[in-house]
VOPAGU-2260 file (C-alpha; in pm, 1 decimal, decimal comma):
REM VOPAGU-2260
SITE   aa  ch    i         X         Y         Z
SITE  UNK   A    0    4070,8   -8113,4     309,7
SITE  UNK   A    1    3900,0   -7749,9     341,4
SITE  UNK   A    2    3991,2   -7509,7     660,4
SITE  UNK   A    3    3734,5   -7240,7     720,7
SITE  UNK   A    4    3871,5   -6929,4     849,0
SITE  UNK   A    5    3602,4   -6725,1    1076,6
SITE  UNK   A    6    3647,3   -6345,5    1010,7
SITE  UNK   A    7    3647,8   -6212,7    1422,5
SITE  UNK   A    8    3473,7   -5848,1    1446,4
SITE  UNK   A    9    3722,3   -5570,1    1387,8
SITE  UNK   A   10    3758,2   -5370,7    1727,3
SITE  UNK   A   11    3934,4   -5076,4    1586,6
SITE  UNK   A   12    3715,5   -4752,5    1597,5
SITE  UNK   A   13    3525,0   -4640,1    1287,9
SITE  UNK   A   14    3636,0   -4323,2    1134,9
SITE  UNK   A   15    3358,9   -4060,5    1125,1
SITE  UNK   A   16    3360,1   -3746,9     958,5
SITE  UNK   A   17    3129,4   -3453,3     989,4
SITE  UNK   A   18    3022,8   -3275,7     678,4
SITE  UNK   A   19    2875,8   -2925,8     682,1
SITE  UNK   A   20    2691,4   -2774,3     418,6
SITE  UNK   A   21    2819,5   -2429,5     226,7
SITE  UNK   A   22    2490,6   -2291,6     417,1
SITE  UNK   A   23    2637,1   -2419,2     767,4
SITE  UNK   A   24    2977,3   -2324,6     751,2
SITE  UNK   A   25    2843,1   -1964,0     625,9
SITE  UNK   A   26    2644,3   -1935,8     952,3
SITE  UNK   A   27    2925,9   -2113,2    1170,3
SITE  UNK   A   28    3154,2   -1811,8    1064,2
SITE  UNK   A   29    2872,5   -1501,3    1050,8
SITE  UNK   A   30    2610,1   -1502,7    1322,1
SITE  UNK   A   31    2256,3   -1433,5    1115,8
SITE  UNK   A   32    2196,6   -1154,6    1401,7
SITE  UNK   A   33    2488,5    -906,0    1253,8
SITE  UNK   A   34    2280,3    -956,0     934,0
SITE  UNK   A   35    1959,4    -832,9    1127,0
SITE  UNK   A   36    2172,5    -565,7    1281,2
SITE  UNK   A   37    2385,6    -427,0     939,5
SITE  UNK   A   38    2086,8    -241,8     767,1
SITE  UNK   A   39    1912,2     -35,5    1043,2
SITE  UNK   A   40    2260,0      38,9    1185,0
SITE  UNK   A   41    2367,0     142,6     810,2
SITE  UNK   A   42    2060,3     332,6     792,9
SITE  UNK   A   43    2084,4     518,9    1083,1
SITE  UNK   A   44    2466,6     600,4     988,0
SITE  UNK   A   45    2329,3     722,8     647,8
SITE  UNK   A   46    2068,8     962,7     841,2
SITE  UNK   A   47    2364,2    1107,0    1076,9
SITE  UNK   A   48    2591,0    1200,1     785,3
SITE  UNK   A   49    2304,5    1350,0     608,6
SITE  UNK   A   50    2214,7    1518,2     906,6
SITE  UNK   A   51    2571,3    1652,9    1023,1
SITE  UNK   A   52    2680,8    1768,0     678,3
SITE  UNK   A   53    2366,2    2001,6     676,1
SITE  UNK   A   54    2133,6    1831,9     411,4
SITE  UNK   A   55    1871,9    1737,6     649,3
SITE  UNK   A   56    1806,2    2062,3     916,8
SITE  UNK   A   57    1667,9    1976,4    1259,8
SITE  UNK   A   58    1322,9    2140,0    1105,8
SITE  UNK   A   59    1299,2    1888,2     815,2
SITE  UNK   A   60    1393,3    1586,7    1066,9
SITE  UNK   A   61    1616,9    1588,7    1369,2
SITE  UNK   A   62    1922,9    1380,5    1342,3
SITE  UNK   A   63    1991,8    1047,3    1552,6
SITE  UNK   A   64    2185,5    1256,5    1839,8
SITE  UNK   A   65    1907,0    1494,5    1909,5
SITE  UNK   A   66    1637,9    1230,6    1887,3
SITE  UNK   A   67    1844,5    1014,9    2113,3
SITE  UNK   A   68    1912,9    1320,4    2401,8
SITE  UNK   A   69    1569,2    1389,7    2366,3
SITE  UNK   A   70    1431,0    1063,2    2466,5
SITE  UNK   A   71    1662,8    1067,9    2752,3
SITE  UNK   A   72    1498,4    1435,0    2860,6
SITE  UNK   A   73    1138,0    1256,9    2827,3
SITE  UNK   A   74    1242,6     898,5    2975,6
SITE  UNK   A   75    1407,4    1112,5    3293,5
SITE  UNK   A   76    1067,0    1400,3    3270,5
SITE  UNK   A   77     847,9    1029,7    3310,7
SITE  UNK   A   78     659,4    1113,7    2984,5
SITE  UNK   A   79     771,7     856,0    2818,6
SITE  UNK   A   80     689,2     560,0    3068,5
SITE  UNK   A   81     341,1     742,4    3117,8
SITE  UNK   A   82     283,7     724,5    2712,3
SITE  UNK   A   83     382,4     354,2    2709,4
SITE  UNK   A   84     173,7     289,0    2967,8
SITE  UNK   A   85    -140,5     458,4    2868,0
SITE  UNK   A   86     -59,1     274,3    2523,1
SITE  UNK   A   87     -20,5     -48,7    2632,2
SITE  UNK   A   88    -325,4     -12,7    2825,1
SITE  UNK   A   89    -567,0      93,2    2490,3
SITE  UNK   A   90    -357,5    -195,4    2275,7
SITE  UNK   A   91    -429,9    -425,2    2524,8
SITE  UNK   A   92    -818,3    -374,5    2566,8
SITE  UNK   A   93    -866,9    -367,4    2200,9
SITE  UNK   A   94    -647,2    -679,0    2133,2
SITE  UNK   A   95    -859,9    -867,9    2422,6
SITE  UNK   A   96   -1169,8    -761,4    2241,7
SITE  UNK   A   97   -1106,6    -804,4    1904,1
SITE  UNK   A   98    -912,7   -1172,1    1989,2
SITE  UNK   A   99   -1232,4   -1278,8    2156,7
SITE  UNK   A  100   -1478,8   -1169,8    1944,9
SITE  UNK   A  101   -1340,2   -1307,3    1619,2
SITE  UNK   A  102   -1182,4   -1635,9    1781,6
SITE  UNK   A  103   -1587,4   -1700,7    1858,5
SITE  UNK   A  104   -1718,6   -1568,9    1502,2
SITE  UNK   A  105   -1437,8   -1754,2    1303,4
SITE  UNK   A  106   -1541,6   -2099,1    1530,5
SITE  UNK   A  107   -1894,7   -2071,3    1478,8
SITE  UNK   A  108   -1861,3   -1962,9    1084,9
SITE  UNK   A  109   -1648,7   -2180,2    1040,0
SITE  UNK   A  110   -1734,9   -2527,1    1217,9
SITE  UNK   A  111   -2103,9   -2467,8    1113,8
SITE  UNK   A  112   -2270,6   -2418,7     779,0
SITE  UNK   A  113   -2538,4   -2202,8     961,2
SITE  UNK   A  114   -2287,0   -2018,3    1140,5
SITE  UNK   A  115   -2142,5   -1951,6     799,4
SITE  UNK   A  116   -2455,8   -1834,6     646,8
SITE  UNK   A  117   -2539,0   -1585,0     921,6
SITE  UNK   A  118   -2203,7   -1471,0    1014,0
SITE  UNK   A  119   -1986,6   -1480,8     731,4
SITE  UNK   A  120   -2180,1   -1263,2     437,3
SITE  UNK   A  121   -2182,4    -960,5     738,8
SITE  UNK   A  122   -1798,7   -1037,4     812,0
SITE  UNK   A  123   -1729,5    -983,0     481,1
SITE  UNK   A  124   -1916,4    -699,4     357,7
SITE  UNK   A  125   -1778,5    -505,7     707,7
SITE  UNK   A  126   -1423,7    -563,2     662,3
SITE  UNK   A  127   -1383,6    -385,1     327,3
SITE  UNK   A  128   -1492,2     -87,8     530,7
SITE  UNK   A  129   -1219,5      92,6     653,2
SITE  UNK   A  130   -1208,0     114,6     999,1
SITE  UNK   A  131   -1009,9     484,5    1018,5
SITE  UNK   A  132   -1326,1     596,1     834,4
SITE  UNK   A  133   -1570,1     484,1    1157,8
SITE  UNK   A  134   -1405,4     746,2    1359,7
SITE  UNK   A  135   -1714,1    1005,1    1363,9
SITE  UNK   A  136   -1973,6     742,9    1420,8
SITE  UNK   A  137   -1784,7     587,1    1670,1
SITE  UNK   A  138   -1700,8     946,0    1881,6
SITE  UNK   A  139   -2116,6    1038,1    1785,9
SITE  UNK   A  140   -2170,6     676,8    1971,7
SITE  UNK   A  141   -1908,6     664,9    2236,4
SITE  UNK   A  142   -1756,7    1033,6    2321,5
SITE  UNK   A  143   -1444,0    1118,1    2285,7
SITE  UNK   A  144   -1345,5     900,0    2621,5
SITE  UNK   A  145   -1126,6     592,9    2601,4
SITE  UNK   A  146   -1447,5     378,6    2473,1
SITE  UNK   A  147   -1402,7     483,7    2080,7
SITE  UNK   A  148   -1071,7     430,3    2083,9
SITE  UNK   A  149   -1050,1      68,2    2266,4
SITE  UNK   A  150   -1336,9     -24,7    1972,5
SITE  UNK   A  151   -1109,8     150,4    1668,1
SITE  UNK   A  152    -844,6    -124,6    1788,8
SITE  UNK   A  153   -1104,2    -397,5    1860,3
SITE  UNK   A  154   -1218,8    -334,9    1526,2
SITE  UNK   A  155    -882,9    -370,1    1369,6
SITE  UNK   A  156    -819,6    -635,3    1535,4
SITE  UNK   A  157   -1111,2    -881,8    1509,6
SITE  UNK   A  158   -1138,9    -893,3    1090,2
SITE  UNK   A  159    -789,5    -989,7    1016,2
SITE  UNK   A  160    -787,4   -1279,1    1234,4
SITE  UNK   A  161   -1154,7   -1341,1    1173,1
SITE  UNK   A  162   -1044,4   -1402,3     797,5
SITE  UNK   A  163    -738,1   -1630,7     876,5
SITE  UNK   A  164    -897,8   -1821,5    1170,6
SITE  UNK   A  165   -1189,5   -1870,5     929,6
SITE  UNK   A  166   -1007,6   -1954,8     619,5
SITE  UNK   A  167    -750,4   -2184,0     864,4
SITE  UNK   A  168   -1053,9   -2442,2     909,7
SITE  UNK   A  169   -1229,4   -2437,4     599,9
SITE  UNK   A  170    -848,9   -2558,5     471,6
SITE  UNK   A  171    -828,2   -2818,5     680,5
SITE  UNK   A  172    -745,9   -3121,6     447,7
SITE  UNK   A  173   -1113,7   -3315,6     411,5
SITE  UNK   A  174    -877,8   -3678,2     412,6
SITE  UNK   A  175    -785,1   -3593,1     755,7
SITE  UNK   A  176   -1085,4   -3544,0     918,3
SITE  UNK   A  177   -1220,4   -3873,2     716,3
SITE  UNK   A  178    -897,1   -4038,1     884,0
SITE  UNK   A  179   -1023,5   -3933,7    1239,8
SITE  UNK   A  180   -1378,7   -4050,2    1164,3
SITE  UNK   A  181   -1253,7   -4361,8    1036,8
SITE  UNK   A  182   -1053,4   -4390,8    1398,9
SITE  UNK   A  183   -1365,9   -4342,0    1603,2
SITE  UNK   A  184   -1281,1   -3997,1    1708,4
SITE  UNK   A  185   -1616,3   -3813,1    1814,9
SITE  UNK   A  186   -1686,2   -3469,7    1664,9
SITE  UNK   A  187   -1533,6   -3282,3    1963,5
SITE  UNK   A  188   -1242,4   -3524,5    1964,7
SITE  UNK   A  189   -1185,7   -3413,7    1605,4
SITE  UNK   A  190   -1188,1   -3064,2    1650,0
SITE  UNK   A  191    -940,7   -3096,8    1914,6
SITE  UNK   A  192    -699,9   -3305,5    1753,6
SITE  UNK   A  193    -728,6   -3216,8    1379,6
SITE  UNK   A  194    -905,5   -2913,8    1281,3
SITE  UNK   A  195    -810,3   -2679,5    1523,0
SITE  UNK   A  196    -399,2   -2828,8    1519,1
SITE  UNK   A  197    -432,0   -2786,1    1150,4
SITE  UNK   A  198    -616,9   -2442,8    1147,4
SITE  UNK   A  199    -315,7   -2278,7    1397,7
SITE  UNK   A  200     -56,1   -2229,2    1138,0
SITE  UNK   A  201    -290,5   -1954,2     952,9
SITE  UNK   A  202    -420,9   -1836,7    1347,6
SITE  UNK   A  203     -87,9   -1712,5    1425,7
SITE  UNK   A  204     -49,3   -1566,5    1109,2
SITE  UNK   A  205    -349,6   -1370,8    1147,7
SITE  UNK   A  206    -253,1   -1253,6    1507,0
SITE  UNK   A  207      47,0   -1136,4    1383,8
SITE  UNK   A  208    -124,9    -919,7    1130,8
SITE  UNK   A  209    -398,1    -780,8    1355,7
SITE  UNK   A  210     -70,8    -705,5    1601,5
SITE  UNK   A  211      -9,4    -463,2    1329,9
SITE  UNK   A  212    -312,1    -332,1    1248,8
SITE  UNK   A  213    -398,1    -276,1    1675,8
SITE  UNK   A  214     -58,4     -15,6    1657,7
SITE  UNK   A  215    -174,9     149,6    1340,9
SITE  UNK   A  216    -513,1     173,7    1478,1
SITE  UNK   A  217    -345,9     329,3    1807,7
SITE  UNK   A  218    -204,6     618,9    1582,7
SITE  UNK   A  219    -554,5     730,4    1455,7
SITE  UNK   A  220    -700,2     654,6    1798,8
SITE  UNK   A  221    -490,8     834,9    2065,7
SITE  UNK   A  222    -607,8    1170,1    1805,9
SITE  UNK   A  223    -951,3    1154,7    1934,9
SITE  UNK   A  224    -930,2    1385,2    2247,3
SITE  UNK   A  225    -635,7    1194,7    2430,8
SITE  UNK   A  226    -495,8    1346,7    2740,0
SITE  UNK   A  227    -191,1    1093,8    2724,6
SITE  UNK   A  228     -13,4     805,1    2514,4
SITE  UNK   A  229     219,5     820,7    2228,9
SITE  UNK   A  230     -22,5     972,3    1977,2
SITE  UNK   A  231     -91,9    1208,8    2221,7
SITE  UNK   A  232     306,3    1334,4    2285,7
SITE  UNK   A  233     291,3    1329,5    1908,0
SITE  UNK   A  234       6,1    1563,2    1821,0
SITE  UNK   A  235     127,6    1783,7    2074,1
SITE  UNK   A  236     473,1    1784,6    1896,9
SITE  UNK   A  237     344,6    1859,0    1545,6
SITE  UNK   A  238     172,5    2153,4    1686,6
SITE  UNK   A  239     550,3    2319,6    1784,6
SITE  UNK   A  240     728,8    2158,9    1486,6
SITE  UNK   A  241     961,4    1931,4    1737,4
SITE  UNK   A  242    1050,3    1697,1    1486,6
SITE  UNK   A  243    1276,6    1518,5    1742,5
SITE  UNK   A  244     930,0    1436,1    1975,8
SITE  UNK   A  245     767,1    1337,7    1649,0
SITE  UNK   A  246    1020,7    1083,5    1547,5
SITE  UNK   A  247    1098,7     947,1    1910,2
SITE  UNK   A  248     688,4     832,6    1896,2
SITE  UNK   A  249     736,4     686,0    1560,1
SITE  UNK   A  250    1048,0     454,9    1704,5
SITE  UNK   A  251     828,9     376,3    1982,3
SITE  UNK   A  252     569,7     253,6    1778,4
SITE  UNK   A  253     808,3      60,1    1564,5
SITE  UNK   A  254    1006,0     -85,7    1838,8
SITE  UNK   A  255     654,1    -174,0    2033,1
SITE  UNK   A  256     535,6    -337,3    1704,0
SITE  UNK   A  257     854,4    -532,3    1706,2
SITE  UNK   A  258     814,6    -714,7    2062,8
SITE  UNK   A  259     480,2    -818,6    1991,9
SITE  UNK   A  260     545,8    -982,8    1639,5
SITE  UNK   A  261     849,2   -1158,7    1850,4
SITE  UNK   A  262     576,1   -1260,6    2115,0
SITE  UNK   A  263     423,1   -1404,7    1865,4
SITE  UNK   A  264     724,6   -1574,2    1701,1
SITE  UNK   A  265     759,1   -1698,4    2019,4
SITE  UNK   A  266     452,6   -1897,9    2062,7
SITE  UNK   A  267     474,3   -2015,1    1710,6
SITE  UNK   A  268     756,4   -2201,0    1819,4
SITE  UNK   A  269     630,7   -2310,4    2128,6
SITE  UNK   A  270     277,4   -2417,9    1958,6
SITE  UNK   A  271     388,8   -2563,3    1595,5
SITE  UNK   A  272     690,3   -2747,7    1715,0
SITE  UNK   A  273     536,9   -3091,1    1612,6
SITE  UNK   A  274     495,6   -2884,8    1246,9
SITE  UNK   A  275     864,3   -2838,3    1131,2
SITE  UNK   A  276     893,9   -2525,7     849,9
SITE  UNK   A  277    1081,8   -2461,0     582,4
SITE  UNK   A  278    1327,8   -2174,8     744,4
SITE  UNK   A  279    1520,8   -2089,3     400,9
SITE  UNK   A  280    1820,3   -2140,5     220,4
């Protein structure tokens, strides 16, 4: 005679145990933003000593204290909010130009065989001209009014992101496209959910760069006859030696530059969260 025993379902809790890689429990104990933080604040450190033991004079380059009481004088004088703000204003222009004008180019070259043909020999041959070098024809064209340097920017702006926006959807991977065909998605359809999806990644990238170039473009710009900005404070500061003014523009510039590459950061995240990145190790 055979019994058969039936094995009931255990009700005791299963153990589980978290595991956390070296790189984890690294980042658990050290927040990565003190890691950000340690080398400017080392570096600034490193310019005070140098400056209080009397290797650096305040006529080679002021030290962080005077830089930092002399911001204060121009943030309470207003002429620093008035340079931001007649800044902004040029960056702004240009970046709107520029944006628009190669967002349409890049499209059209790069959608369209004809579009290449006619746009994309010009786009190239231009952009190995350097833009600081259009200065005179653009103040012979414009003046010396806000015009040339709203096109300097414009300028800088619209070739870098021509060339990534452009080179973006020519990479677009050809079995993709054939997949969406093969789907029934119309031409328009495929644009919108393949091409221009797959073409962002190398967009942002390219906004990002022409961020840069808009600021450096700024510099040149603001030295065409400007009444006010932060090239302006800064021409008129190299013409008394205040090597404090000088270097409060240059932070400005850097710390401006800063907020709009973490704008754009920002909107990589929001717009390539379906495309997850390899952040490193």
């Amino acid at each position: 005679m055979t019994t058969s025993t039936e094995l009931a379902p255990s009700r005791d809790p299963i153990a589980v145990t978290t595991v956390q890689t070296r790189t984890a429990r690294r980042e658990s104990r050290v927040p990565r933003w003190l890691f950000k933080l340690a080398s400017p604040i080392a570096l600034v450190v490193l310019w005070q000593a140098l400056s209080s033991s009397g290797v650096l004079s305040d006529d080679t380059l002021a030290s962080p204290a005077t830089v930092l009481s002399t911001a204060g004088e121009m943030w309470a004088e207003g002429r620093l909010q008035e340079a931001i703000a007649a800044s902004m204003q040029r960056v702004g222009a240009g970046l709107a130009i520029g944006v628009l004008a190669a967002v349409v180019l890049a499209t059209l070259s790069g959608l369209f065989r004809r579009g290449e043909d006619i746009i994309d020999a010009p786009m190239q041959m231009l952009r190995t001209v350097p833009v600081i070098g259009l200065i005179p024809l653009l103040i012979i064209w414009f003046g010396i009014g806000e015009q040339p340097k709203i096109v300097l920017i414009a300028l800088a702006v619209t070739f870098p992101l021509y060339m990534n926006i452009y080179g973006g959807i020519r990479n677009v991977d050809a079995a993709l496209v054939e997949a969406a065909k093969t789907l029934g998605l119309g031409w328009f359809a495929q644009i919108r959910h393949v091409i221009l999806p797959a073409a962002m990644p190398n967009a942002l990238v390219g906004l990002r760069y022409s961020l840069g170039s808009a600021w450096l473009a700024l510099v040149f710009g603001e030295t065409i006859n400007a009444t006010a900005g932060i090239g302006y404070e800064m021409n008129m500061a190299r013409e008394f030696f205040q090597t404090d003014v000088i270097v409060v523009c240059l932070v400005l510039y850097a710390l401006l530059g800063l907020v709009a590459d973490f704008i754009v950061r920002l909107l990589e995240r929001i717009v390539l969260a379906w495309r997850p990145a390899f952040r490193g190790a």
